[in-house]
C-alpha positions in Angstrom: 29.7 56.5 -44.5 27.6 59.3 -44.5 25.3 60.5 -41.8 21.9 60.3 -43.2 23.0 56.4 -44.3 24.8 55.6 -41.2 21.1 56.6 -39.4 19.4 54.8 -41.7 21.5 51.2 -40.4 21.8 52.2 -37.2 17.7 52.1 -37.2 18.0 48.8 -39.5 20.2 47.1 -36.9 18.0 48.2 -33.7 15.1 47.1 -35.4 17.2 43.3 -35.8 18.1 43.5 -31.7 16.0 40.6 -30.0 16.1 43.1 -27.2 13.9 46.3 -26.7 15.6 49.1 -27.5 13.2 52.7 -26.6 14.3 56.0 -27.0 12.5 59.5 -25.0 13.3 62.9 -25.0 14.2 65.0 -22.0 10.7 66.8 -21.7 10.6 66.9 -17.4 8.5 64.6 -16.0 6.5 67.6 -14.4 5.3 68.5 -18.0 4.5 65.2 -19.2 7.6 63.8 -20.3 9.9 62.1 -21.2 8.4 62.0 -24.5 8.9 57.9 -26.1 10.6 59.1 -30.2 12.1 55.5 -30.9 10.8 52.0 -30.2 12.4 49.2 -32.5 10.3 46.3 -33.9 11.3 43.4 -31.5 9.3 45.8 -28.5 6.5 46.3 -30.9 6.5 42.4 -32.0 6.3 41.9 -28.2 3.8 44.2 -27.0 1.4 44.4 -30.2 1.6 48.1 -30.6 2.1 50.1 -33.7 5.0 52.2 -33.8 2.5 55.1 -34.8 0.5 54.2 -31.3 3.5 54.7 -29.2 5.8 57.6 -31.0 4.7 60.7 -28.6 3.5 58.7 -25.6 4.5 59.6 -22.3 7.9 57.2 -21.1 5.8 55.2 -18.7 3.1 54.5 -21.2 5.1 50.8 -22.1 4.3 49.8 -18.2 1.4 48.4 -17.1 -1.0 49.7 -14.9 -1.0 46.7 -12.9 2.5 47.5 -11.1 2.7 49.0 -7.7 2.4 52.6 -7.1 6.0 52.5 -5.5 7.3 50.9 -8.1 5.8 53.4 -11.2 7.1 56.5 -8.5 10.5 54.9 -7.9 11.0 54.5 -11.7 9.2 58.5 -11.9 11.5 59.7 -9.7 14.9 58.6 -11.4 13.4 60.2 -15.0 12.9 63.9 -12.8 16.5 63.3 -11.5 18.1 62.3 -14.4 19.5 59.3 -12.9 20.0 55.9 -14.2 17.5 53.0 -13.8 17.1 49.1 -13.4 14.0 47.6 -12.6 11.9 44.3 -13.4 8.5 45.9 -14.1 5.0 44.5 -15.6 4.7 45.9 -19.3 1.7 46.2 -21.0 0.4 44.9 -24.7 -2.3 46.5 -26.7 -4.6 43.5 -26.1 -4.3 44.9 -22.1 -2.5 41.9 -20.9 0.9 42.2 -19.5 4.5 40.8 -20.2 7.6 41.0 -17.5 10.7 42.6 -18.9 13.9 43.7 -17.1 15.5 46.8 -18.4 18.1 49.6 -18.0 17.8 53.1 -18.5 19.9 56.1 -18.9 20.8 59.6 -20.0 22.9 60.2 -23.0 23.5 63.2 -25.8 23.7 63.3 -29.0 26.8 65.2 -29.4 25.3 68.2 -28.5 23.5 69.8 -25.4 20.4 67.8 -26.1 19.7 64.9 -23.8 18.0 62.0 -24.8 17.1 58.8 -22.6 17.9 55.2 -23.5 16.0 52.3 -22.7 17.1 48.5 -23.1 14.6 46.0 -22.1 14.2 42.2 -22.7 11.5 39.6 -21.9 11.8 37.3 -18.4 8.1 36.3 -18.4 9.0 32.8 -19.0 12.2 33.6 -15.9 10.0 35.3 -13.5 7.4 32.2 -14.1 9.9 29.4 -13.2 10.8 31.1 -10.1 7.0 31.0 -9.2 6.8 27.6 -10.1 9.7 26.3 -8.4 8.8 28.6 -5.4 5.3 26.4 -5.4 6.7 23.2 -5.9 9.2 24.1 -2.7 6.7 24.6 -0.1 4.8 21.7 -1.9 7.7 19.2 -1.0 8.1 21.0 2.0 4.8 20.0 3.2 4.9 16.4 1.9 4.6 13.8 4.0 6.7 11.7 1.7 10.6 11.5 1.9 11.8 13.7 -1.0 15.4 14.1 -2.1 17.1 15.5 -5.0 21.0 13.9 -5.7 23.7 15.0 -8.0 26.6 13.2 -9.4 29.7 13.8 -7.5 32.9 11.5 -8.7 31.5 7.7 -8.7 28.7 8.4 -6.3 25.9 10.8 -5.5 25.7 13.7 -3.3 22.6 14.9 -1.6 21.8 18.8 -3.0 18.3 18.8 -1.5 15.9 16.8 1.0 12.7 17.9 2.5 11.7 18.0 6.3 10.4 14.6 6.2 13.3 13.1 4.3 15.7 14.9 7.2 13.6 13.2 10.1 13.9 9.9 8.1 18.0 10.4 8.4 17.8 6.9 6.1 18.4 7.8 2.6 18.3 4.2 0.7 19.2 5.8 -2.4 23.2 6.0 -1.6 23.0 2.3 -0.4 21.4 1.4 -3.4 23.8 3.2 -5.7 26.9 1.3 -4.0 26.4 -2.1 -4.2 23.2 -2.6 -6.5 24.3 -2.7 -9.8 21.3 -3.2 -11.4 19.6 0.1 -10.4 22.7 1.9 -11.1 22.7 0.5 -14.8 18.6 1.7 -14.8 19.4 5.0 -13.3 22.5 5.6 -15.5 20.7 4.9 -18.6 18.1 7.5 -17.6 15.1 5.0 -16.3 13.1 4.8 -13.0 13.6 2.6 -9.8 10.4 1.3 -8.2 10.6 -1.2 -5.5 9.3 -1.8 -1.6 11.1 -2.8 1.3 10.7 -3.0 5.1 12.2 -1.7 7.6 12.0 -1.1 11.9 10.5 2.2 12.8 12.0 4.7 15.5 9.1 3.0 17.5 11.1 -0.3 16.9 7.6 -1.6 15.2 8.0 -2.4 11.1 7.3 -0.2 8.4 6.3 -1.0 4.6 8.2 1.4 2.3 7.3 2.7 -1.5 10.7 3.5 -3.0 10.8 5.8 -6.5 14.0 6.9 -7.9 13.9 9.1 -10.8 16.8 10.0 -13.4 17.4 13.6 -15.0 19.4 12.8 -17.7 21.3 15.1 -20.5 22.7 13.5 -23.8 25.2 12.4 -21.8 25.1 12.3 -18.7 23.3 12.1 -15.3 22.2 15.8 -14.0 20.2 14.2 -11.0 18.3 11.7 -8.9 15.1 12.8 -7.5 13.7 10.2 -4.8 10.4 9.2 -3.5 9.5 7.5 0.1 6.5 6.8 1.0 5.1 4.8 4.0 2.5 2.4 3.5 2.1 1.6 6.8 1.5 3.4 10.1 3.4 1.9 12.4 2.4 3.9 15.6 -0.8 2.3 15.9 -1.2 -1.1 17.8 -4.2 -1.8 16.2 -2.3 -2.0 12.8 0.3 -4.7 13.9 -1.4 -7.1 12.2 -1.6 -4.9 8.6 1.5 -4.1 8.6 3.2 -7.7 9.3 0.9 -9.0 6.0 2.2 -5.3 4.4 5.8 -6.4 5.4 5.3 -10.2 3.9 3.5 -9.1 0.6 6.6 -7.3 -0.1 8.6 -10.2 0.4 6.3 -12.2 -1.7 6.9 -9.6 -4.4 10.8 -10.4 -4.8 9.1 -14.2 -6.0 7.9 -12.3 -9.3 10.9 -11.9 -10.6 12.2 -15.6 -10.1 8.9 -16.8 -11.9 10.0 -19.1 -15.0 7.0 -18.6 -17.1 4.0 -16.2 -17.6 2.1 -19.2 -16.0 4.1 -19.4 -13.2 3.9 -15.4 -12.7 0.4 -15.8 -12.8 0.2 -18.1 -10.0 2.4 -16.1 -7.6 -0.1 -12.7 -8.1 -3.1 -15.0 -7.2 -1.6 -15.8 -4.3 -0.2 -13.0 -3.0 -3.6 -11.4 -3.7 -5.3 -13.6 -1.6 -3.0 -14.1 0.8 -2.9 -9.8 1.7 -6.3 -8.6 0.2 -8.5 -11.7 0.1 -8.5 -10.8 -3.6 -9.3 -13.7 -6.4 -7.9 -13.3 -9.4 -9.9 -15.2 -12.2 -9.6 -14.6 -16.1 -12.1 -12.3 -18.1 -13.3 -12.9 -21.2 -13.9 -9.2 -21.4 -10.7 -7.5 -23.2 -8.8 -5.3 -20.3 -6.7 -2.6 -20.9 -3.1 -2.2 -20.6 -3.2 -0.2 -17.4 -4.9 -1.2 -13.7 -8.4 -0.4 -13.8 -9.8 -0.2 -10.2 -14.0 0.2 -9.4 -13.4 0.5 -5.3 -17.2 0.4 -4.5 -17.7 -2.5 -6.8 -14.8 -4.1 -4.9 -12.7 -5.5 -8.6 -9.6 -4.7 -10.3 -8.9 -5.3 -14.2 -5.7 -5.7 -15.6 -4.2 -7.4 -18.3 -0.9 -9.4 -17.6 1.0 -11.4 -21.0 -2.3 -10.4 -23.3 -4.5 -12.0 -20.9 -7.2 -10.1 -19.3 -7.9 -10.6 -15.5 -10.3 -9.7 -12.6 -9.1 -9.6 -9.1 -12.2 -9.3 -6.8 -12.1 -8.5 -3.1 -15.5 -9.7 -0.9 -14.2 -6.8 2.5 -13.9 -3.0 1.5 -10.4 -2.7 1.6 -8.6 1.2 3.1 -7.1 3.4 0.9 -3.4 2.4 1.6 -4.5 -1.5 0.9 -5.9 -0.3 -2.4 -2.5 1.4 -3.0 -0.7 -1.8 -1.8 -2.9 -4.0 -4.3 -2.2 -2.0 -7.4 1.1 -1.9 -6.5 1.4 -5.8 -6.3 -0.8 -5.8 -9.6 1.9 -3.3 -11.5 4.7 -5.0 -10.5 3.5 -8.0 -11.9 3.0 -6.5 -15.1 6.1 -5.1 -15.5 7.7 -8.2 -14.5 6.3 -10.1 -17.0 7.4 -7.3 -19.6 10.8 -7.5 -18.9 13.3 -10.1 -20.7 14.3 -13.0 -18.9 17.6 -11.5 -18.2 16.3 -8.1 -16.9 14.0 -9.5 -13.9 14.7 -8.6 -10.7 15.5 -11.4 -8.7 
């Protein structure tokens, strides 16, 4: 092959690279170099230049402006000595936003006494993003005052990869327990679905406690990945003057297990009204007004609209009720709804 072709697919194959490949001179930095002679079309597909705007430039004229001083005189002071050159860096595009790439540069010659510089960058925006986001959503869970864990398949059973403060004070993960010897949220957790239940149990304080329980599946094609779980108190058992809340908190989530035995939509129907009254003073009457699918609440208007079997409903409650009670209601509403859903052979029992 001769030169002048072998050049010409060299440039054809650089320009292919999904990586940035740039090429400078060895002008010193003190008289305005390196001097940028190559860019290849993935960096100018990235950053919206021409190759015309960029052929003549000054090295540093692909960063941004926006990076730290001791960053652009790190990366200044490696082109005066010559010396190689990683670094994550803020790039800039011609529309004056910025891109983060990683890249790698170096000296190398020609053949002869002439030095050039090569530069290989690639895109991490979307990298450097997702370890922002996950960063967040840490010291969010961190913060939560909900129990949150994150499990992953080890052998038959789960093992526990992650679990926040409050998840490490509770020290009573249900989701092992549940795993073991419930066979019907394994099946739902297996199959990549999600696990939604209450129970009760004794505080620290030795008074009772009313427990949300979500269990989420991340599934692959084939497989489980992980188990992320959700506690969440719906009482608050330190306080005397809740005793009584919480023991009709405790008992509406006994009721709840009733759902699930129901043998017709009737029947189902029966067992929400009174479990509604019973905890929330709430009657439940049926509207002639079409509901939709999902629980619609109007807290100052005191009613709830749902619509359980096609039927629409109203639940209406005389006494404002506290935020955690509205919580509780819809809850007891949902659960209903799904119940009724399922196939006779699929209710909880």
């Amino acid at each position: 092959m001769n030169r002048p072709l072998e050049d010409r697919v060299l440039v054809a194959a650089l320009d292919e690279a999904a990586d940035f490949v740039i090429v400078s001179d060895d002008t010193p930095v003190a008289e305005g170099g390196p001097r940028i002679l190559y860019v290849n079309q993935s960096y100018l597909d990235a950053s919206g230049f021409s190759r015309e705007e960029i052929v003549g430039k000054t090295y540093d004229f692909f960063l941004s402006p926006r990076n730290p001083p001791q960053l652009v005189a790190s990366i200044r002071r490696a082109l005066a000595e010559g010396a190689p050159n990683s670094r994550e860096a803020l790039a800039r595009k011609r529309d004056e936003s910025d891109f983060w790439i990683e890249f790698v540069g170096k000296q190398f010659r020609d053949g002869s006494a002439v030095e050039y510089r090569l530069t290989i960058a690639r895109d991490i925006t979307l990298r450097r993003r997702s370890l922002s986001q996950v960063a967040l959503l840490f010291a969010a869970t961190e913060q939560s005052s909900d129990a949150i864990a994150l499990y992953e398949p080890d052998g038959d059973g789960l093992a526990l990869s992650y679990e926040n403060d409050e998840a490490y004070r509770r020290a009573r993960p249900r989701l092992p327990e549940l795993w073991e010897t419930n066979a019907t949220v394994r099946e739902t957790l297996e199959k990549g679905g999600e696990v939604h239940e209450f129970y009760a149990e004794l505080a620290a304080s030795g008074k009772p406690e009313l427990i949300e329980f979500r269990a989420h599946a991340v599934r692959s094609d084939s497989r489980i990945e992980a188990v992320v779980t959700l506690e969440r108190r719906l009482t608050s058992s330190g306080d005397p003057s809740a005793e009584n809340y919480e023991s009709r908190m405790i008992k509406t989530a006994g009721q709840l297990t009733t759902l699930g035995r129901a043998r017709s939509h009737h029947e189902r129907v029966g067992i929400l009204r009174a479990i509604l009254l019973d905890a929330f003073g709430a009657e439940v009457t049926r509207s002639t007004i079409p509901a939709r699918p999902s629980v619609q609440m109007d807290v100052d208007k005191g009613f709830a609209t749902f619509k359980l079997g096609g039927d629409s409903f109203t639940a209406r409650w005389e006494h404002p009720l506290e935020s955690t009670s509205l919580t509780a209601l819809r809850f007891c509403i949902e659960a209903a709804i799904e119940q009724d859903g399922l196939p006779k052979h699929r209710r909880r029992s």
